[in-house]
matplotlib code that plots the C-alpha trace (Angstrom):
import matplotlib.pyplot as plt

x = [-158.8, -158.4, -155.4, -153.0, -150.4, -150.8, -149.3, -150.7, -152.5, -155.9, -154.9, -153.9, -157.1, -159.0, -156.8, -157.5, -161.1, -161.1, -159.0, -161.1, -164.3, -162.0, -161.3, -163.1, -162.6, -161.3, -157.9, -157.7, -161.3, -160.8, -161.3, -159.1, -156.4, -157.6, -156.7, -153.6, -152.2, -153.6, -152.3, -148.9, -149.1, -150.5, -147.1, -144.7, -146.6, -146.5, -142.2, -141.7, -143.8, -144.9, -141.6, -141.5, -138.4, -136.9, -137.1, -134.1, -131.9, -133.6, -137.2, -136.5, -134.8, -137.5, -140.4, -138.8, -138.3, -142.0, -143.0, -140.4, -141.0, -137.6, -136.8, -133.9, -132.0, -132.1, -130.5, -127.1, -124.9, -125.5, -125.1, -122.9, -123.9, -127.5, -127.0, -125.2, -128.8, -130.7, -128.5, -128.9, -132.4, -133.3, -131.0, -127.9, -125.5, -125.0, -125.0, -121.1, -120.2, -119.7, -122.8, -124.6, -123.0, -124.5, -128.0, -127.2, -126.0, -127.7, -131.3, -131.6, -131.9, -131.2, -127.6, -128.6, -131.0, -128.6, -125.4, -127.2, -126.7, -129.4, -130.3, -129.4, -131.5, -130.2, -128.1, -128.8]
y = [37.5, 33.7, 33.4, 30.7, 29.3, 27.7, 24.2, 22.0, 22.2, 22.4, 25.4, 27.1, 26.1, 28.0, 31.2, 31.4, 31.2, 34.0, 36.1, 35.4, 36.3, 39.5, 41.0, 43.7, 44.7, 48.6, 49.0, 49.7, 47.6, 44.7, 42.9, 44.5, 43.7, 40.4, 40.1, 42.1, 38.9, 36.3, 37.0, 37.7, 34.5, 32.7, 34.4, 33.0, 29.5, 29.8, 30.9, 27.5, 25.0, 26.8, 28.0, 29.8, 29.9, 33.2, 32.6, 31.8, 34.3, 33.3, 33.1, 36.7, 37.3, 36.5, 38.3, 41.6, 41.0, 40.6, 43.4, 46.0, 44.9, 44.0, 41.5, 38.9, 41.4, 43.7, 41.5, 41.4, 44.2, 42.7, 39.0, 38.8, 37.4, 36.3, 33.1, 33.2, 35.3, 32.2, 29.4, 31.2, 31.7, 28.3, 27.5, 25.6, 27.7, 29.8, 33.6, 34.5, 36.2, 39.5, 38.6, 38.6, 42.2, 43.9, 42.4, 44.0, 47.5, 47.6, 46.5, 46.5, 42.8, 41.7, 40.4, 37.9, 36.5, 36.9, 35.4, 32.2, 29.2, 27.6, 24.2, 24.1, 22.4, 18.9, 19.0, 15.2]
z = [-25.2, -25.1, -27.3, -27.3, -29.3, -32.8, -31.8, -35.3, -38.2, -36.4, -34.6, -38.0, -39.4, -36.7, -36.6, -40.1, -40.0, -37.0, -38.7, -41.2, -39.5, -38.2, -41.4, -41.3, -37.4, -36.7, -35.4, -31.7, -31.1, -29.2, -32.2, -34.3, -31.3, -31.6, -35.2, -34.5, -32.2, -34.4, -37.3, -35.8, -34.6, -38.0, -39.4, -36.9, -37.4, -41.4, -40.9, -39.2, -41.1, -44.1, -45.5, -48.6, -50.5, -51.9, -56.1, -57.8, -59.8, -63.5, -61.8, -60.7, -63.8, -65.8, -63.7, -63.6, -67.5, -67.6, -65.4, -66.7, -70.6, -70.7, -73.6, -73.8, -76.4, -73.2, -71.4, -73.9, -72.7, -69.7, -69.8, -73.4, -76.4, -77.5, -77.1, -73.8, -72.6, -74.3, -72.5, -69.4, -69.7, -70.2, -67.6, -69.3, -68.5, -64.5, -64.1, -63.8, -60.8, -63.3, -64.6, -61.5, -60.4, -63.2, -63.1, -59.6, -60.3, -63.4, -63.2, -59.1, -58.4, -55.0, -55.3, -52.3, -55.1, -58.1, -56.2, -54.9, -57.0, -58.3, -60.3, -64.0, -66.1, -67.3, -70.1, -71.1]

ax = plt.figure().add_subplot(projection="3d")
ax.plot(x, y, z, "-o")
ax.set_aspect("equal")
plt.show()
């Protein structure tokens, strides 16, 4: 099979462009083993040098508000007052701990993602 370990960006390069050219390749062909191992390898690569970082509490706030047509007057019972749903949104004020349990229990939002702190904007 001629695989080896993606060591630099050059070797990322070309496992992408096989896996690539591989695309289309039946599972259990040689080639679709072939893609199998590549791109298990292009994921461990991307996990070491191409991190992605989990989104914040209001970045996953605000997507499932968009993708569940939930509005900011939802988000009241939950969060308190309009304006405390407004400051959080635009992130001047932090989710409460309380806060952060219901957007939990209530809505389903991963409480890893709703418990981690995250940057405020500046109040200046």
């Amino acid at each position: 099979m001629d695989i080896r370990p993606i060591k630099d960006e050059l070797d990322y390069d070309a496992a992408l462009a096989e896996i690539d050219r591989l695309m289309d390749a039946a599972p259990g062909t040689p080639e679709g083993d072939r893609l199998e191992v590549l791109t298990t390898l292009v994921e461990a690569y991307e996990a070491r040098h191409h991190p992605i970082e989990a989104p914040d509490a209001i970045a996953t706030l605000e997507y499932f508000m968009e993708q569940r047509g939930i509005t900011a007057a939802d988000l009241v019972p939950l969060l308190g007052s309009r304006s405390r749903v407004s400051e959080i949104l635009a992130r001047k004020r932090p989710l409460t701990l309380a806060m952060a349990w219901r957007l939990h229990h209530d809505l389903g939002l991963p409480a890893e993602v709703v418990i981690k702190p995250y940057e405020l904007a500046d109040r200046t």
